[in-house]
C-alpha positions as CSV (number, residue, x, y, z in Angstrom):
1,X,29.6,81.7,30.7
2,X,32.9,80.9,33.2
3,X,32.6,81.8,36.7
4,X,34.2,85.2,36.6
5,X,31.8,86.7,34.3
6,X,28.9,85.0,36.0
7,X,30.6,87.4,39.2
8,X,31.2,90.0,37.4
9,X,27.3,90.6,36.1
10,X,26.3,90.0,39.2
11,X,28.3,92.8,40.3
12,X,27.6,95.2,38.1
13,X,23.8,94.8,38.5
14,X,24.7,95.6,42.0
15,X,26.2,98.8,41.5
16,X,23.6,99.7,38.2
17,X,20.7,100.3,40.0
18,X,18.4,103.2,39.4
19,X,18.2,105.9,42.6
20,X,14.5,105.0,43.6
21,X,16.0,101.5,44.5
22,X,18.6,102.7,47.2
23,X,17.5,103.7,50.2
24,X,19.9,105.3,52.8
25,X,20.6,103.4,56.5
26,X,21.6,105.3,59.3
27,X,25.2,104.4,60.0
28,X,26.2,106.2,62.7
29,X,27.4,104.2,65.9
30,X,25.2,106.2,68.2
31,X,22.2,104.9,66.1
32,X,23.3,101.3,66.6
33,X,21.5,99.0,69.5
34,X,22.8,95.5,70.6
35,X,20.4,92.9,70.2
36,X,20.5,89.3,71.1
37,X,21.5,86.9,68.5
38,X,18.6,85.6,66.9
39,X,20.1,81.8,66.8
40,X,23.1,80.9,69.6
41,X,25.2,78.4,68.2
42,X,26.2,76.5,71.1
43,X,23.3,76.8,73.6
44,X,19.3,75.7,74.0
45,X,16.5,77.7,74.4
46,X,15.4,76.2,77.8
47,X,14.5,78.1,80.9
48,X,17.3,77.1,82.8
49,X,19.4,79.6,81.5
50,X,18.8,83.8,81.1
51,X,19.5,85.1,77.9
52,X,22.3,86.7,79.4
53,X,23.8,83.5,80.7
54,X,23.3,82.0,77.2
55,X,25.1,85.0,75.5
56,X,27.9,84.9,78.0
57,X,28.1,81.3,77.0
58,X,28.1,81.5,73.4
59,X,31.2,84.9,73.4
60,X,33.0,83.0,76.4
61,X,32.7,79.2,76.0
62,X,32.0,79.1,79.6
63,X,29.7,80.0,82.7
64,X,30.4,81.3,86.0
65,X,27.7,79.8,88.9
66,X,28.5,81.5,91.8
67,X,28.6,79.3,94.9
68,X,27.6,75.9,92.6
69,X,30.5,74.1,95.0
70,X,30.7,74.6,98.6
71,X,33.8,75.6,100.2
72,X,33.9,72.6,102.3
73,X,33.7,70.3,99.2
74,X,36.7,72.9,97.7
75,X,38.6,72.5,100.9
76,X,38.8,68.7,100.3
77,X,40.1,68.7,96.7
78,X,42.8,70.9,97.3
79,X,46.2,69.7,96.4
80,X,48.1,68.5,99.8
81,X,50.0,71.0,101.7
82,X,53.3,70.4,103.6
83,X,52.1,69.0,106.7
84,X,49.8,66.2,104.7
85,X,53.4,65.3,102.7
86,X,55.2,64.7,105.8
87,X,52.6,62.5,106.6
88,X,52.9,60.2,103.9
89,X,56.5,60.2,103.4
90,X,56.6,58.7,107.5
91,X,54.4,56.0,105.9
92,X,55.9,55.5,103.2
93,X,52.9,56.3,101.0
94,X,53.2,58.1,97.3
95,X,51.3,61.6,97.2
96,X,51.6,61.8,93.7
97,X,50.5,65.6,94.0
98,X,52.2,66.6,96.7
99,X,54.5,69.9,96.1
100,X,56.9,70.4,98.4
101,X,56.6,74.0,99.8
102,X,60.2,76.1,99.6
């Protein structure tokens, strides 16, 4: 038998079923409850993370630690301002970030 009659029967004994054999399901949005995922894709089951955490991770791709990085440390990265380029260019030095302010 090809393919598309293999489908086809398959179909039709979906749809030729006798009434005992259907049941109705609520359908109704106010009936419906979020769950959890029962598998995360992209995530472990550890207890370093909350479920939550673990669900915002798997929808976003990414997590949010509040306070993970000091601000001192933050203050230090930060690209150059004007004051730190005048100071290389009197020494002649290359801040290759440096953005001159207009």
């Amino acid at each position: 038998m090809s393919r598309a009659a293999d489908r086809l029967r398959l179909l039709i004994n979906h749809l030729d079923r006798s009434p005992a054999t259907i049941t109705a399901e609520p359908t109704s949005t106010q009936t419906f409850t979020y769950s959890h995922p029962q598998r995360l894709r992209y995530s472990f089951d550890t207890d370093l993370l909350t479920p939550e955490d673990r669900l915002f991770y798997e929808e976003n791709g990414f997590l949010l630690v509040k306070n993970l990085v000091s601000e001192e440390d933050i203050d230090r990265f930060r690209m150059p301002g004007p004051s730190e380029v005048a100071w290389c260019r009197e020494r002649e030095f290359q801040c290759e970030d440096a953005v001159d302010e207009p």
